[in-house]
C-alpha positions in Angstrom: 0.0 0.0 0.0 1.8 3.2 -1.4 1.8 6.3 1.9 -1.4 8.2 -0.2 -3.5 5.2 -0.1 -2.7 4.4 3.9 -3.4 7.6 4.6 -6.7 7.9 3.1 -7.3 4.4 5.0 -6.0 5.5 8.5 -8.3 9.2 8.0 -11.2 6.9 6.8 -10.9 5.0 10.4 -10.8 8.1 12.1 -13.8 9.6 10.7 -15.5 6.0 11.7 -14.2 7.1 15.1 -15.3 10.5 14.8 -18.9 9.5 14.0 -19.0 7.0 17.0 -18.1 10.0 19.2 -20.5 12.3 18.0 -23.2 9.1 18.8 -22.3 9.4 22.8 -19.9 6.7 22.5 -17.2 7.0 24.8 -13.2 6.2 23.6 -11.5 4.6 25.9 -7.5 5.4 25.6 -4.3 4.5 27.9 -3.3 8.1 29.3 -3.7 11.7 29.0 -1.2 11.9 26.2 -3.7 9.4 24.1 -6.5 11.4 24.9 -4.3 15.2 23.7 -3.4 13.1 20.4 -7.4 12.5 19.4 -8.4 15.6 20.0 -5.9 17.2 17.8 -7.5 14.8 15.2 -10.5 16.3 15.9 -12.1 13.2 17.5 -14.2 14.9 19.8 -17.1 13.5 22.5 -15.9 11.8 25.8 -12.3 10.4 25.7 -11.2 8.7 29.0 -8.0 7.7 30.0 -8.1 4.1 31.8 -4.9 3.4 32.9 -4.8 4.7 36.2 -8.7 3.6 37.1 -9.9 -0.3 38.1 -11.4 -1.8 35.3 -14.4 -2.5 37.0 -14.8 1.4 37.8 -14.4 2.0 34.3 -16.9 -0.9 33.7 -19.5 0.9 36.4 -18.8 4.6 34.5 -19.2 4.2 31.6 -21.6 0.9 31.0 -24.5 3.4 30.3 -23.0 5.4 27.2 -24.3 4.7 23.9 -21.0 2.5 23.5 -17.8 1.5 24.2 -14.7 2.2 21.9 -11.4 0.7 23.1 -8.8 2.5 21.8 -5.6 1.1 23.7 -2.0 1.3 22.2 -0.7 -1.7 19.9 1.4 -3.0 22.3 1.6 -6.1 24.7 0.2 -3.7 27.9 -2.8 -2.4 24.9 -3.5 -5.8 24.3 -4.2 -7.0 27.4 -6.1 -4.0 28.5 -8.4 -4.6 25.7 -8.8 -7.9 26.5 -9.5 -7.0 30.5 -12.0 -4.4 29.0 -13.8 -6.6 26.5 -14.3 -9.4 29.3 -15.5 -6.9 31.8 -17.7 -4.9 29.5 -18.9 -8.2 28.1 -19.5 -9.9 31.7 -22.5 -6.8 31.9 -23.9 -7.4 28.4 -22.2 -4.6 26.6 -19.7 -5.7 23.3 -17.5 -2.7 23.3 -16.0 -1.7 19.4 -12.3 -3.3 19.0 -12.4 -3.2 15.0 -11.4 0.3 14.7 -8.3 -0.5 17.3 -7.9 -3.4 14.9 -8.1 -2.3 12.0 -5.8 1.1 12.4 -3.4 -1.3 14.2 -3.5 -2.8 11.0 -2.3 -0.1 9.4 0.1 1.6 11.5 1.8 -0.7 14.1 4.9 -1.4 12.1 5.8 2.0 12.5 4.1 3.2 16.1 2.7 1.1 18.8 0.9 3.7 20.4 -2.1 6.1 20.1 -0.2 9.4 20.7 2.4 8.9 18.2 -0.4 8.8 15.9 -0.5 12.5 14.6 3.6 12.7 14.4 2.9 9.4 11.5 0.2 11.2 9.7 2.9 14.4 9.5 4.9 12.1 8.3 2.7 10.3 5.6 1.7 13.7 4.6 5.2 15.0 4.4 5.9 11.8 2.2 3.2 12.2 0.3 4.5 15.6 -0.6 7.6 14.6 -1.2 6.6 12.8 -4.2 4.3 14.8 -5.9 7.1 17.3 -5.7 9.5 14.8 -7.4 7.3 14.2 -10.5 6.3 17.9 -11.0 3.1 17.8 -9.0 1.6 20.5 -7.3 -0.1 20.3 -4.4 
């Protein structure tokens, strides 16, 4: 997949994300510095960072939102937090989203493993991006 083409595929995730936001569904996200990374890519809505709380606060908090979008980083810790999430949310009847983590992941774990260095690789697709239009006499 050339950078223009995973770009369009990461922003088309996002705006999935985006919509799910705008719904009432609450993003749930490792730290602060997860949550500061979505807002700058105007995901906007409730955006919680889990890491410090017990999952079965988070469970009791948020259970009553129009949905639950995990949102944990790509790495081993991420992983299992999902996992812990998924069970608990699932142990009350609720299947919290895990596609969009999935399918982003997908996209953009061979080069981050975590949610807030997610604007840095879309500078840098974009930057790439540019970088060859310029080559072959493109404008932008």
């Amino acid at each position: 997949m050339n950078p223009e083409e995973r770009l369009k595929s990461i922003n088309s995730i996002l705006d999935e994300l985006r919509e799910r936001a705008e719904d009432g569904w609450v993003i749930l996200v490792e730290g602060e510095r997860d949550v500061k990374t979505l807002r700058e890519l105007n995901v906007d809505g409730m955006i919680v960072a889990i890491a410090q709380m017990k999952d079965s606060d988070v469970v009791d908090r948020y259970s009553g939102c129009s949905g639950v979008v995990i949102m944990t980083d790509w790495d081993r810790r991420g992983s299992i937090m999902e996992r812990n999430m998924v069970r608990k949310f699932s142990s009350w009847g609720i299947t919290p989203e895990t596609g969009i983590r999935r399918r982003l992941g997908g996209l953009v774990s061979r080069d981050i493993q975590g949610i807030e260095d997610l604007k840095k690789l879309i500078f840098n697709l974009m930057s790439e991006i540019d970088g060859v239009k310029r080559e072959h006499g493109h404008e932008r």
